[in-house]
C-alpha positions as YAML, in Angstrom:
chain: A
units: angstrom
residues:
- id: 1
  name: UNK
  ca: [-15.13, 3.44, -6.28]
- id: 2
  name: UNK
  ca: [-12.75, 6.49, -5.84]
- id: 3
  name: UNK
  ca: [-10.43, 6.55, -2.93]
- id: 4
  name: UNK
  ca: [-10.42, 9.24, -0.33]
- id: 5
  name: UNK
  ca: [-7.63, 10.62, 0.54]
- id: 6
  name: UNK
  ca: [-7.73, 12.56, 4.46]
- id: 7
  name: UNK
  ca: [-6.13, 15.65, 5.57]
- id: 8
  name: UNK
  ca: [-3.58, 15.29, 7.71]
- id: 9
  name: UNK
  ca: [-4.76, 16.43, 10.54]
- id: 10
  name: UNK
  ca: [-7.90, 14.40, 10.43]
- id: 11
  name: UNK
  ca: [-5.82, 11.48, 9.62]
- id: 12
  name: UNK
  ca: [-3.15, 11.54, 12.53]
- id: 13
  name: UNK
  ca: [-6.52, 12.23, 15.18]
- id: 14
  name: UNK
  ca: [-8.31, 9.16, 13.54]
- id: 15
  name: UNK
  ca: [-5.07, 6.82, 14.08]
- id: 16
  name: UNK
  ca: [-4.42, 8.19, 17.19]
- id: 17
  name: UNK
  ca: [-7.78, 8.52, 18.90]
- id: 18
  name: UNK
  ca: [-10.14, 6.54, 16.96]
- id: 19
  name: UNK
  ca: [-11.63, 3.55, 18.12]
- id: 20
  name: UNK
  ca: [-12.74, 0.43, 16.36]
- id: 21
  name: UNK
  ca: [-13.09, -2.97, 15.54]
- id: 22
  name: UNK
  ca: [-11.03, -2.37, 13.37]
- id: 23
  name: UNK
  ca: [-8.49, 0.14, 14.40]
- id: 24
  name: UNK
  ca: [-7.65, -2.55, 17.27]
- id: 25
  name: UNK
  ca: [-7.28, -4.91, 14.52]
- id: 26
  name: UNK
  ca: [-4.95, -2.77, 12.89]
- id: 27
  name: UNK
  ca: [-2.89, -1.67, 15.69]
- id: 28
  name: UNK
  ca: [-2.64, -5.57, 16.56]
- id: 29
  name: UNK
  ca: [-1.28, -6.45, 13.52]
- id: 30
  name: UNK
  ca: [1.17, -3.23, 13.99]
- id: 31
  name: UNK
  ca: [2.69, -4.40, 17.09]
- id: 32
  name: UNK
  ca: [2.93, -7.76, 15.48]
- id: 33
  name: UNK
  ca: [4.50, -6.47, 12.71]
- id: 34
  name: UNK
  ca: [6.86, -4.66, 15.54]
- id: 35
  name: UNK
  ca: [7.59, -8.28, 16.98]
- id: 36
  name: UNK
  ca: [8.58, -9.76, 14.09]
- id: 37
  name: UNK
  ca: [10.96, -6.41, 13.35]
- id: 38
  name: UNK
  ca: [12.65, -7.47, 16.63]
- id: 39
  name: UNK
  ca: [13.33, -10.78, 16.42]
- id: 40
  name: UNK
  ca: [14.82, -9.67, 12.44]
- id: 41
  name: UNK
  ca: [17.00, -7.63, 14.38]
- id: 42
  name: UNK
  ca: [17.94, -10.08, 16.84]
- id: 43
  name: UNK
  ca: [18.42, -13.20, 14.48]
- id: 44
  name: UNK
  ca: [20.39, -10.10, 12.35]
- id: 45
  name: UNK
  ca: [22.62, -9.14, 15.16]
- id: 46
  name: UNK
  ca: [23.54, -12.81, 15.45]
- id: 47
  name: UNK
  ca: [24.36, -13.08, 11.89]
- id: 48
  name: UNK
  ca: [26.41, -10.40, 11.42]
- id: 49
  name: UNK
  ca: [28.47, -11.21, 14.75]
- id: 50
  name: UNK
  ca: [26.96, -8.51, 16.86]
- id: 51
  name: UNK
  ca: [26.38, -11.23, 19.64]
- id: 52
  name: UNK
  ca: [28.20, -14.52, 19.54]
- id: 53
  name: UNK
  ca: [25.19, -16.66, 20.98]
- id: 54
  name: UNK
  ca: [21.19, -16.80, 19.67]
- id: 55
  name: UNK
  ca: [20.01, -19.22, 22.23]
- id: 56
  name: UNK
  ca: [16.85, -21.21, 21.15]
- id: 57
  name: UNK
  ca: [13.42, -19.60, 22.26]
- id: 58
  name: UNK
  ca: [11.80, -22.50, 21.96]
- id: 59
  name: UNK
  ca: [12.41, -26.19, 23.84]
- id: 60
  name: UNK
  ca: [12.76, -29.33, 22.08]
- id: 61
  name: UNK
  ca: [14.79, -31.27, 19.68]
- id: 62
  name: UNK
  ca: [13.80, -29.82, 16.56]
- id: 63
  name: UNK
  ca: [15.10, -26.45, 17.44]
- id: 64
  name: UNK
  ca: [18.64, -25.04, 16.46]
- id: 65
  name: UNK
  ca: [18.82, -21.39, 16.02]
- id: 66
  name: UNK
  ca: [22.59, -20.97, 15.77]
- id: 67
  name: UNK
  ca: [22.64, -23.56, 13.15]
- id: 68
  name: UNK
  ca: [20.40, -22.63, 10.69]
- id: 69
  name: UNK
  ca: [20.87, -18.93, 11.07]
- id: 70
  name: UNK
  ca: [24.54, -19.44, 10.29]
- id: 71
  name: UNK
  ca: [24.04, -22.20, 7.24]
- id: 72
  name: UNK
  ca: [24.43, -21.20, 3.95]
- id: 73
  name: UNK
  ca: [20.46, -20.99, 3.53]
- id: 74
  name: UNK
  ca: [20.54, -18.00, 5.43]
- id: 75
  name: UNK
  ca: [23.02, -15.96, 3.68]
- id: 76
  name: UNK
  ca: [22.04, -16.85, -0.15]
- id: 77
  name: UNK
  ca: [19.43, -14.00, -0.94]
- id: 78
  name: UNK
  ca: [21.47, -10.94, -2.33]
- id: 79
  name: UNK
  ca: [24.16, -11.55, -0.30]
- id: 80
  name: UNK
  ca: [22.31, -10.61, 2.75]
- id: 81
  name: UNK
  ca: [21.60, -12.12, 5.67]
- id: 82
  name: UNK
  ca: [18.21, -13.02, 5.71]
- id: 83
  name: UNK
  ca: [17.20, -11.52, 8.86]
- id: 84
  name: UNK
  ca: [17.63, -8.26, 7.35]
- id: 85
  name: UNK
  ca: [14.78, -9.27, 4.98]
- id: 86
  name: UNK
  ca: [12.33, -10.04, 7.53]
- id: 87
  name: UNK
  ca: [13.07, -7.04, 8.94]
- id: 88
  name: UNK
  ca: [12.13, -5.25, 5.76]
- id: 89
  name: UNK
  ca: [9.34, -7.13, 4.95]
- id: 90
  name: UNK
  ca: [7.70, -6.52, 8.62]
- id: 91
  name: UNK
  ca: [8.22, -3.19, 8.30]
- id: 92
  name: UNK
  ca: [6.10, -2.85, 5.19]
- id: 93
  name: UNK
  ca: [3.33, -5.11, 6.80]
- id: 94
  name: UNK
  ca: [3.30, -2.45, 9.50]
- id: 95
  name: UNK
  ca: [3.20, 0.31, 7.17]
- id: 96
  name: UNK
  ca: [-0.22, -1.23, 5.16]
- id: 97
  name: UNK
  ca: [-1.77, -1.90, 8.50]
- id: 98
  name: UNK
  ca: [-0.84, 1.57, 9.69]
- id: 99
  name: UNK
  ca: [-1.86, 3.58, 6.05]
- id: 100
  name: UNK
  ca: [-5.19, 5.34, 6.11]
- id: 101
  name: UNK
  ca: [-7.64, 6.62, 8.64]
- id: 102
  name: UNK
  ca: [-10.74, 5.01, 10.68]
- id: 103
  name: UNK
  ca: [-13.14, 4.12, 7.73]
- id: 104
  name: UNK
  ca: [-10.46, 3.57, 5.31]
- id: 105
  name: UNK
  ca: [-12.29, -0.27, 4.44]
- id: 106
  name: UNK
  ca: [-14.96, 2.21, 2.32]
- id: 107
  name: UNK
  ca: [-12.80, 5.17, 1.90]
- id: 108
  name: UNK
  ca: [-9.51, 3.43, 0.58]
- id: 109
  name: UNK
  ca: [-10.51, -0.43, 0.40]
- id: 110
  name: UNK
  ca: [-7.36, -0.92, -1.68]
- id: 111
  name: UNK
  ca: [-5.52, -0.97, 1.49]
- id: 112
  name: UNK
  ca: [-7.08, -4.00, 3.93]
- id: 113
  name: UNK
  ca: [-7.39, -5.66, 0.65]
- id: 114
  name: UNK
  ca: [-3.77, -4.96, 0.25]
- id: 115
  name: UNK
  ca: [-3.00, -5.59, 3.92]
- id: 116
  name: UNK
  ca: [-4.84, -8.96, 4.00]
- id: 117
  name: UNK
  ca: [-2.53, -9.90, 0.52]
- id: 118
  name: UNK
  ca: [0.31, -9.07, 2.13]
- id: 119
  name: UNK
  ca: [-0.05, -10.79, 5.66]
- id: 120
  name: UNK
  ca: [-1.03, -13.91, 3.53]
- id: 121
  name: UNK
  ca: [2.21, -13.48, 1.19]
- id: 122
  name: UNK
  ca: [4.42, -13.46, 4.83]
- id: 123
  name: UNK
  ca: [2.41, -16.45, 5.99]
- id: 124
  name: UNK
  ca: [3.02, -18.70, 2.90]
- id: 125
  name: UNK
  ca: [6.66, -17.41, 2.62]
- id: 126
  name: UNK
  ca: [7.50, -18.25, 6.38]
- id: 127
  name: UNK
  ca: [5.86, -21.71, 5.60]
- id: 128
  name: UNK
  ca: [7.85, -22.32, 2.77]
- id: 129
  name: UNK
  ca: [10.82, -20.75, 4.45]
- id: 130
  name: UNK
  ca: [10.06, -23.41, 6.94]
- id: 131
  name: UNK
  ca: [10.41, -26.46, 4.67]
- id: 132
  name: UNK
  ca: [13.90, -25.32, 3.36]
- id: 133
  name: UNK
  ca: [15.16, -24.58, 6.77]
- id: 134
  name: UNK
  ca: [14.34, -28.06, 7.91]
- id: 135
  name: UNK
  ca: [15.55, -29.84, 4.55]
- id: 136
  name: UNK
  ca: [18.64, -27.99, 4.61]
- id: 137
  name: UNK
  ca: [19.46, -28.44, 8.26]
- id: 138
  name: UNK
  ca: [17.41, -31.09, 9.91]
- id: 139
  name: UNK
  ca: [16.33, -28.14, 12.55]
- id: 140
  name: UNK
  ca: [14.68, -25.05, 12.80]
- id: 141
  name: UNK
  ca: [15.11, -21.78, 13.82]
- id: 142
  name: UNK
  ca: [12.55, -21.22, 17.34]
- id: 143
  name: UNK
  ca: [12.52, -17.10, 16.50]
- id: 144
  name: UNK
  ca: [11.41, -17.68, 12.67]
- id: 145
  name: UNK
  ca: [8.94, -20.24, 13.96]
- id: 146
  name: UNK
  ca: [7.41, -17.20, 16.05]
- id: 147
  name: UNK
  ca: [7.78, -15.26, 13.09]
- id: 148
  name: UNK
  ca: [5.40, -17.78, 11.44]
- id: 149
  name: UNK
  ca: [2.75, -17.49, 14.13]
- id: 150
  name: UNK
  ca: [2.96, -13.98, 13.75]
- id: 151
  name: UNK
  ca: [2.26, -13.60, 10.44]
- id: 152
  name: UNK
  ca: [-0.74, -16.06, 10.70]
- id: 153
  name: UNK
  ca: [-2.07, -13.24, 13.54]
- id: 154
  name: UNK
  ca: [-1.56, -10.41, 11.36]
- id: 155
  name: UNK
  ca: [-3.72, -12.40, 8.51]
- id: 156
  name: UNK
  ca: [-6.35, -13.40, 10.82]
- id: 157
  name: UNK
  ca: [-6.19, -9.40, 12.02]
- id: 158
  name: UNK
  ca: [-6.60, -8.16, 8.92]
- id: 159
  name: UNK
  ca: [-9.02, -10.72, 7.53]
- id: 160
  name: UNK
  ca: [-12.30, -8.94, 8.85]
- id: 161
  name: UNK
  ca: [-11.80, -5.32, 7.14]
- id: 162
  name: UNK
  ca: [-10.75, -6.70, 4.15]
- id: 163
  name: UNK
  ca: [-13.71, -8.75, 4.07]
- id: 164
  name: UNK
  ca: [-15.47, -5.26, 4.47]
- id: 165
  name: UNK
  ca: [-13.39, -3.84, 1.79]
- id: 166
  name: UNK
  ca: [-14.23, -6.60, -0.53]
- id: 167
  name: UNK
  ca: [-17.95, -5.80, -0.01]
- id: 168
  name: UNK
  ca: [-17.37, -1.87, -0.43]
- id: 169
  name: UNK
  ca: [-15.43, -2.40, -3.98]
- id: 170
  name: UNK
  ca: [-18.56, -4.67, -5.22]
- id: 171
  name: UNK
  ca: [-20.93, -2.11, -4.34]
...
């Protein structure tokens, strides 16, 4: 199947004036995608001393933002903090949800397929993320536990047009 690729100017109308299934889909998992930017950049401003405090967002005993965001599993990946990774990788989740116009499931299906593989990539990695946090601290962070329930949105968002896309490349 051979991708099309739209004109500009048909593409910007069909992002911002089309309606769909699943354009509302897609612009869900975009404003998820802009959630989970947002609490990068707060969980970032805490770790690079921005603000002194990240209070928990979340009740309960098994919650301890400051803690974990501040241990040495946060700061191990290319001597970054890790916030600043989620923030990257949201970004990009937002930019596959965001790439190609209206029909893009038979015009482009590389893209939900892509989409789909990428929201389930965040999901597994915020799971596993998950597990270390808790081994390594006994607690976890409340905002990266949002995180997590975004991502598992954004897959179930993008689940339906890549099922379409799946169809259109075995056609």
């Amino acid at each position: 199947m051979a991708t099309q690729t739209l004109p500009p100017d048909r593409l910007s109308r069909e992002l911002r004036e089309g309606r769909s299934p699943d354009l509302t889909r897609r612009r869900w998992a975009i404003g998820l995608s802009y959630a989970g930017l947002a609490i990068g950049a707060i969980v970032g401003a805490y770790q690079t001393g921005m603000i002194r405090r990240l209070p928990d967002i979340a009740p309960g005993d098994l919650f301890d933002a400051e803690k974990v965001d501040a241990s040495d599993y946060a700061y191990r990946r290319l001597q970054t903090p890790d916030a600043f990774m989620m923030i990257i990788t949201y970004g990009i989740t937002a930019a596959l949800a965001a790439a190609g116009g209206k029909e893009r499931a038979e015009q482009n299906p590389a893209l939900p397929v892509a989409l789909a593989g990428k929201a389930a990539y965040d999901l597994v990695t915020c799971l596993r993320l998950a597990r270390e946090e808790w081994q390594e601290n006994q607690a976890l962070c409340s905002w990266c536990q949002v995180a997590t329930l975004l991502s598992a949105g954004t897959l179930a968002l993008a689940l339906p047009e890549a099922r379409k896309a799946a169809a259109a490349l075995s056609a």
